[in-house]
C-alpha positions in Angstrom: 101.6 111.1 107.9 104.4 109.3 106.0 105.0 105.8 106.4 108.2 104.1 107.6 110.1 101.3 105.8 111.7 99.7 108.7 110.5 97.2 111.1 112.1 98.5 114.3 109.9 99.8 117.1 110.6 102.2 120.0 110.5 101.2 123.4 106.6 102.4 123.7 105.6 101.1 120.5 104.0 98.4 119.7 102.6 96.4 116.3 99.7 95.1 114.5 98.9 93.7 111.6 95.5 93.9 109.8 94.2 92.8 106.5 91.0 95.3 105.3 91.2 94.8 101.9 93.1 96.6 99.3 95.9 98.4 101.8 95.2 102.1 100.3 92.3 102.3 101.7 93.4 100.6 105.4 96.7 102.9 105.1 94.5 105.7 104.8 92.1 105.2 108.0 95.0 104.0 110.5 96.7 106.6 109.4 94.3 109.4 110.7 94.5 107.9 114.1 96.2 109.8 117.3 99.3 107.3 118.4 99.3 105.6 114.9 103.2 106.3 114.5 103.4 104.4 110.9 101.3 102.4 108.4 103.1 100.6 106.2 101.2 98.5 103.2 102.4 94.7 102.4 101.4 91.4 102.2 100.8 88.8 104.6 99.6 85.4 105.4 100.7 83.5 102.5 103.4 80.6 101.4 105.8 83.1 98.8 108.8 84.6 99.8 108.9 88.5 99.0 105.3 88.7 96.8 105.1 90.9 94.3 101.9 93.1 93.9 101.8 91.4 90.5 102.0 87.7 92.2 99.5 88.4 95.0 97.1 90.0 92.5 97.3 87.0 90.9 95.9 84.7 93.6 98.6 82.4 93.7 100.9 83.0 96.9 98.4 83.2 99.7 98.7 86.5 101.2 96.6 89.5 102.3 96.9 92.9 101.4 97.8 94.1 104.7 99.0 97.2 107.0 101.8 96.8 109.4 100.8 99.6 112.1 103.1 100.8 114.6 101.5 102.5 117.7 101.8 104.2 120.9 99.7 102.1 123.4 99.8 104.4 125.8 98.2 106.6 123.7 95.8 103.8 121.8 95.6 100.3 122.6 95.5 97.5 120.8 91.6 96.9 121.3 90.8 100.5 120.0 92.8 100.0 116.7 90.4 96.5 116.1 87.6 98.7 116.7 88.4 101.3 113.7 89.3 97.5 112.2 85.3 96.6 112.6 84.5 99.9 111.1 85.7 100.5 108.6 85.5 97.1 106.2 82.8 94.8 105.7 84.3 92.1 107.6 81.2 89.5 106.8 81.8 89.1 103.0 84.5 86.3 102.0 87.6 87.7 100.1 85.7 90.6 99.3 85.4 94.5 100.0 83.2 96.0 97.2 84.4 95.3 93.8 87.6 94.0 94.9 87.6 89.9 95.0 90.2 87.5 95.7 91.9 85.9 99.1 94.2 89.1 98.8 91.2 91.4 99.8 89.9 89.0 103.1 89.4 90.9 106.3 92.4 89.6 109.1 93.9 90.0 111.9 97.3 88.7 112.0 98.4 88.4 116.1 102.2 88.6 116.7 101.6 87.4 120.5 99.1 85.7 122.8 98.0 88.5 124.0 97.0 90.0 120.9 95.2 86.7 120.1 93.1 86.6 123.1 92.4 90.6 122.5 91.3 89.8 118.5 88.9 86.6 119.7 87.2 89.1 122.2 87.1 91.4 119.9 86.0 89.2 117.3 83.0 88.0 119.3 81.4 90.9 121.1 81.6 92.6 117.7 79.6 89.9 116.3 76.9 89.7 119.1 76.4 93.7 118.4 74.6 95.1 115.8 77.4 96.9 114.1 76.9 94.2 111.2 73.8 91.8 110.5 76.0 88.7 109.1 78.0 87.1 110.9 81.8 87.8 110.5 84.2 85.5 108.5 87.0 87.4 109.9 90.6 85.4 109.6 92.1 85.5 112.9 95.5 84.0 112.7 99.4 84.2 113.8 101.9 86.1 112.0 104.3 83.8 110.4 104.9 86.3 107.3 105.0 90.0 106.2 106.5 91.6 103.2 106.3 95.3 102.6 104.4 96.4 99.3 106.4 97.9 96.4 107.3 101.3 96.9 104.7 102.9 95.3 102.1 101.6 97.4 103.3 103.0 100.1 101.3 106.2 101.8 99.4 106.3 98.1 96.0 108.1 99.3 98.0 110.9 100.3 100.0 110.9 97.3 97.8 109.9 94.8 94.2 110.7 96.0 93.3 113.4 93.5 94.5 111.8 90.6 93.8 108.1 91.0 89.8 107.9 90.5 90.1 103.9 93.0 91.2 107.1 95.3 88.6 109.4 94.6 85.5 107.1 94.4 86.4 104.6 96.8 89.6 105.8 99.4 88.2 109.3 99.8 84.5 108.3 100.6 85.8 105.8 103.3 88.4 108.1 104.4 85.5 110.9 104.9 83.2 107.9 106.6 85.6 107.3 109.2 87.1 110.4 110.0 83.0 111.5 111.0 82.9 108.2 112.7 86.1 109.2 114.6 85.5 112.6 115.6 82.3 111.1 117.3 84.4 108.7 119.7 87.0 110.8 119.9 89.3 107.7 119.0 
């Protein structure tokens, strides 16, 4: 699925914005789901205007590595895209996913309405009260006052670059596989 650069949505389409870590790897899960029209990787949450990767890496403007994802929610709602959210990072481990550490890697959910706020708090707490994780979650649930779209290059990269990018091969793929089993379960 190829991603798409601008922010304009169709009359049934709606938007979400979710922080998983590094973005390859949440482009790369959102992106296997039926009504998922777009994933586009950027930043979010933070105080710089138009972050570079370079700038965000280096822990100074305040923002996530995100995925802007434009859906069809007549085909998946908002609460079945937090779901995959829950499943596929470790949302319990403080600006961490793995080896990847820094505030740029934090698991959140940025709203764009009250609606979606009230859906990511639900969410948020019958996920904890399950057993799908045995710490509690430090999940960043917070309005969307900023998003940037990553470089270029960043964009749909675990279908460009999977083979030849080891991050991709040892980390992306394994995920990718993880999820897509996890998927064909729930028929999500």
């Amino acid at each position: 699925m190829d991603t798409v650069k601008d922010n304009t949505t169709k009359k049934n389409e709606a938007e979400a914005t979710l922080g998983t870590g590094c973005f390859w790897c949440t482009e790369a899960v959102f992106q296997l789901l039926e009504g998922v029209n777009s994933v586009v990787s950027g930043y979010a949450g933070g105080h710089v205007a138009n972050p570079t990767y370079e700038q965000v890496c280096g822990k100074q403007t305040g923002h996530a590595e995100v995925v802007r994802i434009s859906y069809d929610p007549e085909i998946i709602s908002y609460e079945e895209l937090l779901d995959v959210f829950w499943q596929s990072h470790n949302p319990t481990t403080l600006n961490q996913q793995g080896n990847d550490k820094g505030p740029q890697y934090r698991s959140a959910i940025f709203y764009h309405n009250e609606a979606q706020q009230k859906i990511a708090e639900a969410s948020l707490a019958r996920t904890d009260a399950s057993d799908l994780w045995p710490d509690p979650i430090v999940t960043e649930i917070t309005e969307l006052n900023n998003y940037y779209p990553a470089e270029d290059y960043h964009q749909n990269y675990f279908n460009r670059m999977g083979d030849k990018n080891p991050y991709c091969v040892y980390v992306v793929g394994p995920k990718v596989a993880k999820m897509k089993k996890q998927l064909a379960k729930k028929k999500v």
